[in-house]
N, CA, C and O atoms as a Tinker XYZ file with bonds, in Angstrom:
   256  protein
     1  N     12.709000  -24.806000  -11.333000    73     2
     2  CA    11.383000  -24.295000  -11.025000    64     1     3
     3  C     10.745000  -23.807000  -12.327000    63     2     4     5
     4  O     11.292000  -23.201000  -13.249000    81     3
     5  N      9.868000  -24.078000  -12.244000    73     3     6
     6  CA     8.715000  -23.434000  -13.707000    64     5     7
     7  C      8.563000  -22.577000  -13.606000    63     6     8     9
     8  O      8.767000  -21.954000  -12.564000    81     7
     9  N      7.938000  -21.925000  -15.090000    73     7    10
    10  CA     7.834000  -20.344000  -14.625000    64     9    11
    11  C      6.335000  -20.033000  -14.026000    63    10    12    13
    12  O      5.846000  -19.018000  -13.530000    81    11
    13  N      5.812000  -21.369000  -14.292000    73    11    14
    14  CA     4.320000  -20.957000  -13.182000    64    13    15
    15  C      4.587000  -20.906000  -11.903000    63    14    16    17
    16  O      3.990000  -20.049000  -11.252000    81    15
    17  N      5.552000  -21.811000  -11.208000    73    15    18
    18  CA     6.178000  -21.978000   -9.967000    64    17    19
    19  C      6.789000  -20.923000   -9.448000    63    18    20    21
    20  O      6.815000  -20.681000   -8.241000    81    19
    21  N      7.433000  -20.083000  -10.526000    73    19    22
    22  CA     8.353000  -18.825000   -9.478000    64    21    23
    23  C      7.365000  -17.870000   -9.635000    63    22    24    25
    24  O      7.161000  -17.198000   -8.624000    81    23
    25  N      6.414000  -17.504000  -11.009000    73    23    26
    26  CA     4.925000  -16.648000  -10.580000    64    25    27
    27  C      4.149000  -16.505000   -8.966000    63    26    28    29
    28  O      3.841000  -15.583000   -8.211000    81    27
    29  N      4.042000  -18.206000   -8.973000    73    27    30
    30  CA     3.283000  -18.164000   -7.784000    64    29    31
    31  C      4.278000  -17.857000   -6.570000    63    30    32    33
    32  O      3.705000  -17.490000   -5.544000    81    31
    33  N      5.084000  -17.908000   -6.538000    73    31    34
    34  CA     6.215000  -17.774000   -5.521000    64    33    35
    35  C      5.929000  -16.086000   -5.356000    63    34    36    37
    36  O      5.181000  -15.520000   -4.559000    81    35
    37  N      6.725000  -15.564000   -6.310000    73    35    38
    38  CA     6.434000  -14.028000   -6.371000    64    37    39
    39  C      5.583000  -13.785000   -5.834000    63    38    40    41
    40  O      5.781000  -13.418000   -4.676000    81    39
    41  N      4.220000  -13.838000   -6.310000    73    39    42
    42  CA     3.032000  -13.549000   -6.258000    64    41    43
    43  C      2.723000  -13.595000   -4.208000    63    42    44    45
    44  O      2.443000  -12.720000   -3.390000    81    43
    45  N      2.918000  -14.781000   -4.132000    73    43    46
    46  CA     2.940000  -14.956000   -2.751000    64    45    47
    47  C      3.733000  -14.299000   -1.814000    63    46    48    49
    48  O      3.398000  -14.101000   -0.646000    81    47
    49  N      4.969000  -13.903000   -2.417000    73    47    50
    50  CA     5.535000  -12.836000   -1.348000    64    49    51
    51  C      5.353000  -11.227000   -1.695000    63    50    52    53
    52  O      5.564000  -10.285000   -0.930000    81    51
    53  N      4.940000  -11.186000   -2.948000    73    51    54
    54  CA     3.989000   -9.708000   -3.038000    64    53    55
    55  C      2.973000   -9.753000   -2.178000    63    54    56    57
    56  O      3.097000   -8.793000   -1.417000    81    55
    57  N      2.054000  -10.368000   -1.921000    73    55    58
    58  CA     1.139000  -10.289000   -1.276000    64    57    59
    59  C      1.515000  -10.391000    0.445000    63    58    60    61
    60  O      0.801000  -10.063000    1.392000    81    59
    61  N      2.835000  -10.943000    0.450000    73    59    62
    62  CA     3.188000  -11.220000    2.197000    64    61    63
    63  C      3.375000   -9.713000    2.426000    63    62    64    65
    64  O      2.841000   -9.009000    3.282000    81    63
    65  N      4.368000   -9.333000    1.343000    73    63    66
    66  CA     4.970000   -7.753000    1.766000    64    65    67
    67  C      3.627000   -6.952000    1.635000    63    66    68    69
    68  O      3.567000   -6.073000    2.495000    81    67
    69  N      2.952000   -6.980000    1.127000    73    67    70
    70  CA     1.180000   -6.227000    1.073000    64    69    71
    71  C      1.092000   -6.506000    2.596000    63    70    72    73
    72  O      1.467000   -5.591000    3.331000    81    71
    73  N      0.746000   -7.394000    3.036000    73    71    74
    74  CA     0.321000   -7.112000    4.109000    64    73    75
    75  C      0.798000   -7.082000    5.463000    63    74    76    77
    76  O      0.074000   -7.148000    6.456000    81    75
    77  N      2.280000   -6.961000    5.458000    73    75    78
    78  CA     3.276000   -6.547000    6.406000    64    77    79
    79  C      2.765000   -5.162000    6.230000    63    78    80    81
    80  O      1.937000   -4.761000    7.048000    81    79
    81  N      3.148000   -4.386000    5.274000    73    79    82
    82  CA     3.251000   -2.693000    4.666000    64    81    83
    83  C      1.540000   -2.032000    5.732000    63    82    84    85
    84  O      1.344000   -1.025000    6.414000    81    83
    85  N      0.734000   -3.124000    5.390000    73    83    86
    86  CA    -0.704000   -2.684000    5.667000    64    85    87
    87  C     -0.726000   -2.846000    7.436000    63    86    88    89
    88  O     -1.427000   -2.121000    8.142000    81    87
    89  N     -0.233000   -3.440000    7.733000    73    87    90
    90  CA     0.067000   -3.983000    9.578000    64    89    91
    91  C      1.113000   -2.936000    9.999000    63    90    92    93
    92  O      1.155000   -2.759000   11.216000    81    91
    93  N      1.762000   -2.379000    9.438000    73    91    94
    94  CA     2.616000   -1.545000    9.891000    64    93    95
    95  C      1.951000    0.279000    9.792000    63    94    96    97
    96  O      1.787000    1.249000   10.531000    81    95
    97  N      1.796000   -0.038000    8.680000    73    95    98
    98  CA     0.844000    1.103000    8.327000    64    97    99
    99  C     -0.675000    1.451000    9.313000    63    98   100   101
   100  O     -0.921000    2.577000    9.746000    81    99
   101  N     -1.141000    0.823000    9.427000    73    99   102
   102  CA    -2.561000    0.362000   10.508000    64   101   103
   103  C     -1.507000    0.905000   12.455000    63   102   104   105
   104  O     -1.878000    1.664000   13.351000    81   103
   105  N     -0.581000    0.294000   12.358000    73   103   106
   106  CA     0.142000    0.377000   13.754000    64   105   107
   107  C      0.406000    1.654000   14.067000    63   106   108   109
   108  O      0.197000    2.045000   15.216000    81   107
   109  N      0.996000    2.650000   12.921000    73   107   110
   110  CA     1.325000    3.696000   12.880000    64   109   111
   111  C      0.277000    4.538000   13.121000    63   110   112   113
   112  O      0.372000    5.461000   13.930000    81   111
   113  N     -0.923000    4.261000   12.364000    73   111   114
   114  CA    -2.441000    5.142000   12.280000    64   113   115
   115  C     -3.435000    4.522000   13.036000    63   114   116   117
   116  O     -4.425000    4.229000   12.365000    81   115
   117  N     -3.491000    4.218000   14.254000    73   115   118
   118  CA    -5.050000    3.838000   14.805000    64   117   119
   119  C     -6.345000    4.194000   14.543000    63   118   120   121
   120  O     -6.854000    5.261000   14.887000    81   119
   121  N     -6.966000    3.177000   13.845000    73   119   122
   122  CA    -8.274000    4.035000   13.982000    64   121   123
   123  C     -8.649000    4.558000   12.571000    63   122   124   125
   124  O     -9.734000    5.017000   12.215000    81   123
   125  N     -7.205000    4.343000   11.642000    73   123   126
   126  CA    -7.554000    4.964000    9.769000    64   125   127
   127  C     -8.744000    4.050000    9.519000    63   126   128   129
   128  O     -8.961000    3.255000   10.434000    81   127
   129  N     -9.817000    3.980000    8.139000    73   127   130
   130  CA   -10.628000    3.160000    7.634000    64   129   131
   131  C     -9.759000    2.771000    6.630000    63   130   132   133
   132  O     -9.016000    3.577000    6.070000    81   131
   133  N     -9.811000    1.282000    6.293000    73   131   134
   134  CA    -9.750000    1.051000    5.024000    64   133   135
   135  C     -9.597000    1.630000    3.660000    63   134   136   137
   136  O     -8.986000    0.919000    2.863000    81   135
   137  N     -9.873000    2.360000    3.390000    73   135   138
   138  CA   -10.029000    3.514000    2.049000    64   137   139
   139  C     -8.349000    4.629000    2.471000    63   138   140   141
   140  O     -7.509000    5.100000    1.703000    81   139
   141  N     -8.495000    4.705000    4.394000    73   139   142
   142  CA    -6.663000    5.815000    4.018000    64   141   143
   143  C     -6.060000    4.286000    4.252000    63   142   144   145
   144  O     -5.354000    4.178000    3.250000    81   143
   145  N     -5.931000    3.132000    4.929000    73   143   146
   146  CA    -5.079000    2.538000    4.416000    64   145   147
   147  C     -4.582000    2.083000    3.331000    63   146   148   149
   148  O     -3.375000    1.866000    3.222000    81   147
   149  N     -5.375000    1.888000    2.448000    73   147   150
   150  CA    -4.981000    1.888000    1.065000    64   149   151
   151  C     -4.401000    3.018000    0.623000    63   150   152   153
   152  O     -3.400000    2.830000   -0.069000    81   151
   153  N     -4.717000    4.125000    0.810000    73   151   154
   154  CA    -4.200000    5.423000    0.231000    64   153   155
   155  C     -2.703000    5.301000    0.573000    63   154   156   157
   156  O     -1.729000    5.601000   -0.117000    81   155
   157  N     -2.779000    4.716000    1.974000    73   155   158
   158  CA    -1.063000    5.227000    2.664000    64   157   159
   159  C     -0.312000    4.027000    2.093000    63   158   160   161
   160  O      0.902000    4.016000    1.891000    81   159
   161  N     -1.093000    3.089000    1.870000    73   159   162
   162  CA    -0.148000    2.309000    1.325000    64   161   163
   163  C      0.261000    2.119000   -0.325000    63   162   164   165
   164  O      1.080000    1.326000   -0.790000    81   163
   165  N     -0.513000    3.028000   -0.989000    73   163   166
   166  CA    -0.018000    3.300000   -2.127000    64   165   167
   167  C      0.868000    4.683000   -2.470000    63   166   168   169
   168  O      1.690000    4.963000   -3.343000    81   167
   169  N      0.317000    5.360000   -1.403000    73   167   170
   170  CA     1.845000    6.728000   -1.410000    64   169   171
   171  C      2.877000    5.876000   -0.941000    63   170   172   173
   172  O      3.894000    6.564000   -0.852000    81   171
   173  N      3.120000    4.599000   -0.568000    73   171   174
   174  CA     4.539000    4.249000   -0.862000    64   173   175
   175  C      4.985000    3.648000   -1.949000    63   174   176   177
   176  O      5.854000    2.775000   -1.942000    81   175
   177  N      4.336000    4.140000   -3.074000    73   175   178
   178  CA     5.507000    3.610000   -4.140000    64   177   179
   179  C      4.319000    4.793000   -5.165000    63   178   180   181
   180  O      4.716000    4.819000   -6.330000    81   179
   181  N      3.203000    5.585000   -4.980000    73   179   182
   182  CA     2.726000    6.199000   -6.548000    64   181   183
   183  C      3.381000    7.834000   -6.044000    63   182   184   185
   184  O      3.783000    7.939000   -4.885000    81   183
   185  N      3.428000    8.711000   -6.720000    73   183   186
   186  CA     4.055000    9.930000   -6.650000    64   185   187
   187  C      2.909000   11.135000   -5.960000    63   186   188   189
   188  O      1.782000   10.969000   -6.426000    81   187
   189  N      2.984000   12.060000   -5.154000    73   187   190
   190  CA     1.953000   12.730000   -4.313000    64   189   191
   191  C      0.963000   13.355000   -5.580000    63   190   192   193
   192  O     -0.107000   13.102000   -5.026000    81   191
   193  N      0.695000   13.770000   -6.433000    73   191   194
   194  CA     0.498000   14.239000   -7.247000    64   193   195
   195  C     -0.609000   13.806000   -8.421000    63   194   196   197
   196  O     -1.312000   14.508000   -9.148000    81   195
   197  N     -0.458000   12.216000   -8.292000    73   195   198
   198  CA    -1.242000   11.342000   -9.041000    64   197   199
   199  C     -2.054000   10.924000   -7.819000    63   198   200   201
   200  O     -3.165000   10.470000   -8.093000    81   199
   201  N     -1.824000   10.965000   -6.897000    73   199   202
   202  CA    -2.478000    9.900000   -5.203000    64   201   203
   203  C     -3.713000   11.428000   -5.514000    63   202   204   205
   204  O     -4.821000   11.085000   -5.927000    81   203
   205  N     -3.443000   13.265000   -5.274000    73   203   206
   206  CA    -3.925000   13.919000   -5.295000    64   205   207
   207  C     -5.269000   13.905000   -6.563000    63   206   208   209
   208  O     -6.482000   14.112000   -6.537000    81   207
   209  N     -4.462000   13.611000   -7.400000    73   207   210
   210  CA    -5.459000   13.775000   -8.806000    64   209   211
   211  C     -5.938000   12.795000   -9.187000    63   210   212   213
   212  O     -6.676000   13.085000  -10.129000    81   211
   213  N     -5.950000   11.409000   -8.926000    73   211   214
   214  CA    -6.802000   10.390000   -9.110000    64   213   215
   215  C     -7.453000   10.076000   -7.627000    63   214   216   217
   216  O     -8.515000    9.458000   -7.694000    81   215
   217  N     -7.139000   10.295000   -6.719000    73   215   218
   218  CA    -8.222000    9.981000   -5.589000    64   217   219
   219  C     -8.131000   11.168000   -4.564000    63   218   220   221
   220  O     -8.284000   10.930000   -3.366000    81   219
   221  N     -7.838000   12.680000   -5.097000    73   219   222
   222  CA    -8.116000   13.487000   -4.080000    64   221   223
   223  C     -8.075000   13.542000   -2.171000    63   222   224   225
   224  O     -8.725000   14.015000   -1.239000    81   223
   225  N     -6.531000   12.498000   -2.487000    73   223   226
   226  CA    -6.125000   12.537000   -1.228000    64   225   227
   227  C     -4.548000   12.981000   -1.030000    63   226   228   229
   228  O     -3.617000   12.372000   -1.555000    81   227
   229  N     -4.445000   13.782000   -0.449000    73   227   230
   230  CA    -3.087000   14.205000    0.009000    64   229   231
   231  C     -2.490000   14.004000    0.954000    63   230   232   233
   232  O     -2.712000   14.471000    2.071000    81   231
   233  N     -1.399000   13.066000    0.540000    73   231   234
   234  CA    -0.689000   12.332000    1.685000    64   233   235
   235  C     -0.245000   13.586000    3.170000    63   234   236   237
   236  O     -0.577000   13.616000    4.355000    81   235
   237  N      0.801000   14.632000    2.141000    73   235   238
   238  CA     1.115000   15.602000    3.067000    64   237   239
   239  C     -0.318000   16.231000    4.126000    63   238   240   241
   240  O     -0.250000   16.455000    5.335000    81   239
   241  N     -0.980000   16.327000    3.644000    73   239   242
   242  CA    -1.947000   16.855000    4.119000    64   241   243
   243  C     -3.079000   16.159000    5.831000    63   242   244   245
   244  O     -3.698000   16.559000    6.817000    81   243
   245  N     -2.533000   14.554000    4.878000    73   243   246
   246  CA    -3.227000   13.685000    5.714000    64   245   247
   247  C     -1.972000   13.161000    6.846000    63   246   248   249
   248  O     -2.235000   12.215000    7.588000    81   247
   249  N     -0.691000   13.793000    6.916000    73   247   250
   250  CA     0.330000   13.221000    8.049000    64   249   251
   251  C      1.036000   12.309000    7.458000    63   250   252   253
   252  O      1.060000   11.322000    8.194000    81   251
   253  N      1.667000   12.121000    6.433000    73   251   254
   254  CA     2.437000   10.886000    5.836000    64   253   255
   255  C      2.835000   10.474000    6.824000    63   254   256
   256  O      3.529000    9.457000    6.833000    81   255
């Protein structure tokens, strides 16, 4: 396989697991907008602290 070939490979199952994470996440929260799903789905992997101080949202706050 090339290395453009396993890029796109990757790439394609980053994006599968993106939007498993976002369907699961959405299942859990009925009714979030767009803007906390993104939030919730980046408090799973950025640290509470940076989520707080670059977008003034707090996971704890908002029900992780």
């Amino acid at each position: 396989m090339s290395p453009a070939q396993k890029l796109a490979l990757v790439s394609g199952l980053t994006r599968n697991v993106r939007q498993l994470a976002l369907a699961g996440i959405r299942s859990r929260h009925p009714g979030i907008d767009e803007r906390e799903a993104m939030l919730r789905l980046a408090a799973m992997s950025v640290d509470r602290a940076t989520l707080v101080k670059a977008f003034g949202w707090d996971p704890e706050r908002a029900g992780r």
